[in-house]
C-alpha positions as CSV (number, residue, x, y, z in Angstrom):
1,X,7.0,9.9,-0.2
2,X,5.1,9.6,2.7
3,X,5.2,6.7,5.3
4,X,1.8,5.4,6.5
5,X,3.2,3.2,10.1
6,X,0.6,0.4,10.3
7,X,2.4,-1.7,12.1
8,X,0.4,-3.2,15.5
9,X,-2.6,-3.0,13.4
10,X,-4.7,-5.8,12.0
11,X,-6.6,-5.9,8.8
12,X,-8.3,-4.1,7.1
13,X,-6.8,-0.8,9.2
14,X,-3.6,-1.0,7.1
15,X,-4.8,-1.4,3.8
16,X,-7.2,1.3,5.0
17,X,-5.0,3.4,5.8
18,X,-2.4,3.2,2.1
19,X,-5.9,4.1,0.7
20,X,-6.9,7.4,2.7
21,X,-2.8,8.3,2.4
22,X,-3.0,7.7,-2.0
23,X,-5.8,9.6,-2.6
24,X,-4.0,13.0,-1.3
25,X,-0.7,11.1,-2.0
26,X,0.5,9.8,-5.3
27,X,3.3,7.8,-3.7
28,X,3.3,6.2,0.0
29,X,5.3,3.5,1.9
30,X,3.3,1.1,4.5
31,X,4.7,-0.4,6.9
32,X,2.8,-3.1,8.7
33,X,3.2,-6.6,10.5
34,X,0.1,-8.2,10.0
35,X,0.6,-10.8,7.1
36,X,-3.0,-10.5,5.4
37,X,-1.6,-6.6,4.5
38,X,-0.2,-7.5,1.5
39,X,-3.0,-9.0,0.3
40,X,-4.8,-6.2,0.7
41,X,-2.4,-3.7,-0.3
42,X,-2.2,-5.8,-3.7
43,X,-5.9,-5.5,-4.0
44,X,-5.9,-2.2,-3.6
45,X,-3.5,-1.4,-6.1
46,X,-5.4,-3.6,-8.9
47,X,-8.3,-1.8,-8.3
48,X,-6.9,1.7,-8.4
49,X,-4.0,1.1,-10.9
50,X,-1.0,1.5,-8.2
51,X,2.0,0.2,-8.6
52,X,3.2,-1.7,-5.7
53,X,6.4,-3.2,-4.5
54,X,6.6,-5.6,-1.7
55,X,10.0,-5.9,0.7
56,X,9.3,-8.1,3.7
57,X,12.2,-7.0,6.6
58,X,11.8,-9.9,8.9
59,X,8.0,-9.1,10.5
60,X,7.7,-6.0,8.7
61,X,6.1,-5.6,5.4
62,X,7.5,-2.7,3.7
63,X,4.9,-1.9,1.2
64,X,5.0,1.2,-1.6
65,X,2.5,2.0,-3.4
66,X,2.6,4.7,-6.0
67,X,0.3,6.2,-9.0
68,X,0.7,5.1,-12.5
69,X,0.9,7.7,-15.3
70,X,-2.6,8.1,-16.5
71,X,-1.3,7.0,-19.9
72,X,0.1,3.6,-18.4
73,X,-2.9,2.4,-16.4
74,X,-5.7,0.3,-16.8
75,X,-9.0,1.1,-18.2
């Protein structure tokens, strides 16, 4: 897994990040402080069929994102 360190960055440059690290990734952990990033992590994964789980450690969202089995997503 690969770790994508967003934090000190403020929207959309995390959720930009996840993206640019998933498409030659097909699992990645962001970690980020700004609050709107899990927002926008979450919108990212609807739209590209990512499965994402949220941990918040204090102000650090620990975000992973990682690709669904072709058979399991969304058409």
């Amino acid at each position: 897994m690969v770790t994508v360190d967003a934090r000190g960055m403020r929207c959309p440059w995390p959720a930009l990040r996840l993206a640019k690290t998933m498409r030659a990734h097909s699992e990645a952990l962001l970690l980020a402080d700004d609050p709107k990033a899990e927002g926008e992590a979450a919108a990212l994964a609807a739209l590209h069929g990512w499965q994402l789980s949220v941990r918040r450690d204090g102000p650090i969202w620990h975000i992973r994102a990682a690709q669904l089995p072709p058979a399991l997503t969304r058409p």
